[in-house]
C-alpha positions in Angstrom: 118.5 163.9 91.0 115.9 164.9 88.5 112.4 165.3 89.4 110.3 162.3 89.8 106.6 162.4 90.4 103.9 160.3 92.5 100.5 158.5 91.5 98.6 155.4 91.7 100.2 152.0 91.5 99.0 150.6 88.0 99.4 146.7 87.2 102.6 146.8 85.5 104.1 148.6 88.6 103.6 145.4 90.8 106.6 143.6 90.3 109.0 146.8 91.0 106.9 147.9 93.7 107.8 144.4 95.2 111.6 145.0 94.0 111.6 148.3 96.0 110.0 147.1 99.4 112.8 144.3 99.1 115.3 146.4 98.4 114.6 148.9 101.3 113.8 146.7 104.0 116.5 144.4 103.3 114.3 141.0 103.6 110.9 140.1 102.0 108.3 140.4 104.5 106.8 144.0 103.5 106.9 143.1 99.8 105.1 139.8 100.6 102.8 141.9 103.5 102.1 144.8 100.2 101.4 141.4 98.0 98.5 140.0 100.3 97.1 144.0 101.1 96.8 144.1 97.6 94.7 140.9 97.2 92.4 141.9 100.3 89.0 143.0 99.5 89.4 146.0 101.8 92.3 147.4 99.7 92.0 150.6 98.6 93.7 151.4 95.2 93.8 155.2 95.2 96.3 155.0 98.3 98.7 152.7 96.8 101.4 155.6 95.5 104.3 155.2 93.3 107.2 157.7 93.1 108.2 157.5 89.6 111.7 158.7 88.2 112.8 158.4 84.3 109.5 155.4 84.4 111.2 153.4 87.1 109.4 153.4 90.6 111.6 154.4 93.4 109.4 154.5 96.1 105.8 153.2 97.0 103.5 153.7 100.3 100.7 152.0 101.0 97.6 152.6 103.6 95.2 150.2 104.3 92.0 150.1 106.2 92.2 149.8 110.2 90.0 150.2 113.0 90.6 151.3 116.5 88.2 149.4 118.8 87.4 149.6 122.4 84.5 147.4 124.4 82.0 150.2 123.3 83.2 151.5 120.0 85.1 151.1 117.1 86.4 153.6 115.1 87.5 153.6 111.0 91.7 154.5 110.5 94.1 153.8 108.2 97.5 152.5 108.7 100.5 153.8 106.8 102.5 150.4 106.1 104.6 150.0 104.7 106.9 153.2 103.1 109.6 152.0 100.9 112.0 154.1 98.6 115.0 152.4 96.7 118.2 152.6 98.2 119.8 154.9 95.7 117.3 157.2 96.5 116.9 157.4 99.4 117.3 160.7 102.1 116.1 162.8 98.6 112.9 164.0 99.4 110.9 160.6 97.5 109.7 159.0 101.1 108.7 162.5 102.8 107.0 163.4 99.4 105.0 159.9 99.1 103.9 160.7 102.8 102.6 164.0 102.3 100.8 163.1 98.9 99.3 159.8 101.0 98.0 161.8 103.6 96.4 164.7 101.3 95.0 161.4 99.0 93.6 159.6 102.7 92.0 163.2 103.1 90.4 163.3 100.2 89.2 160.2 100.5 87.5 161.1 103.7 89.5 159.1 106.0 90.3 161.4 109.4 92.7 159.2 111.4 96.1 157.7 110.3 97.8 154.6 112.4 101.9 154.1 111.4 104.8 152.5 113.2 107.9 153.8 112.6 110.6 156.0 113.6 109.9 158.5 116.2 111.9 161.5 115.3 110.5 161.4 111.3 106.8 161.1 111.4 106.0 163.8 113.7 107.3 166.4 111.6 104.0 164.7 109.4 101.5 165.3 112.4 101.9 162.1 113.4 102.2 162.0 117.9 102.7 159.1 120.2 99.2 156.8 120.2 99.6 155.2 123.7 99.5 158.9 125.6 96.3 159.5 123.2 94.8 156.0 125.1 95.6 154.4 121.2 97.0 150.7 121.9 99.1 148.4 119.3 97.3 145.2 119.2 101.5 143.6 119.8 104.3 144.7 121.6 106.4 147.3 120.7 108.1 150.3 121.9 105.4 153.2 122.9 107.5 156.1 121.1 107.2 153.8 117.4 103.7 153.8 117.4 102.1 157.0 116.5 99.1 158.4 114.9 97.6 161.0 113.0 94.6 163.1 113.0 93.4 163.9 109.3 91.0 167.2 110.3 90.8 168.9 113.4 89.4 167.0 116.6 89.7 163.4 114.7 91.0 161.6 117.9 89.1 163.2 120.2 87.5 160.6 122.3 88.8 158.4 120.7 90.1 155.1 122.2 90.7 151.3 122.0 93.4 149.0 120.5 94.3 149.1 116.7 92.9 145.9 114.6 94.7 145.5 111.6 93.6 143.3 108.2 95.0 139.4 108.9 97.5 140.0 106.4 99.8 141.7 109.0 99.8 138.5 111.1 100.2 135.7 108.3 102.7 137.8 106.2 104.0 141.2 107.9 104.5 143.2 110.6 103.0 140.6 113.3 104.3 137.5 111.3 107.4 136.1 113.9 
């Protein structure tokens, strides 16, 4: 494959980005679930990427805002949801490269811890490690080893504790939605 590059979703990306979530997961719910992110006031353009080959987009990712609250605190996070590259293009390089841009754009951006669910042999090679062991709860039920998190700068999760609330859109459209 030639080289493709990443950057911010723009408006005339929408409808492929919805093509490509589709596509990749095989069923609607993460293209609807990217949909409602995108209408929420919390959404935050700059982490809404694009991977971009010969001006068609061939992968997206997405964070949103998240917090991670416990009876005496709550703490800022972002989730990684959802990562989508087209099937064609797939094991090439676009989804780890969309990751790695993501996390250096959440940096950035200020943002110190990252939330994602998802398969336990790829993200940790991304810094991602277990949640549950780090006391880090999913707010539904899911396998421990799936459910990881990130720390953006050194000491991010220290102390830190609680179960992950995430924007309603995940219940009425996404990863919660039954």
């Amino acid at each position: 494959m030639d080289s493709f590059f990443i950057r911010s979703e723009i408006p005339a990306d929408i409808p492929a980005i919805f093509e490509v979530n589709l596509q990749a997961f095989g069923q609607d719910g993460e293209a609807r679930l990217v949909r409602a992110l995108r209408n929420d006031r919390d959404y935050i353009h700059e982490l809404s990427l694009v991977a971009v080959h010969d001006n068609k987009v061939i992968g997206h990712i997405l964070f949103v805002p998240v917090s991670i609250e416990s009876e005496d605190d709550q703490t800022p996070a972002v989730a990684l949801a959802p990562l989508s590259v087209a099937f064609e293009y797939q094991c090439r390089g676009v989804g780890s490269s969309l990751i790695e841009e993501g996390l250096r754009a959440c940096r950035q951006l200020g943002h110190r811890i990252v939330i994602v669910v998802g398969h336990p042999s790829y993200y940790p090679r991304f810094g991602f490690t277990t949640a549950p062991v780090l006391g880090i709860k999913a707010p539904f039920s899911c396998d421990n080893k799936v459910f990881m998190a990130c720390p953006l700068v050194p000491g991010a999760l220290d102390g830190v504790h609680g179960t992950v609330r995430y924007p309603p859109a995940f219940d009425a459209e996404g990863a919660h939605a039954s």
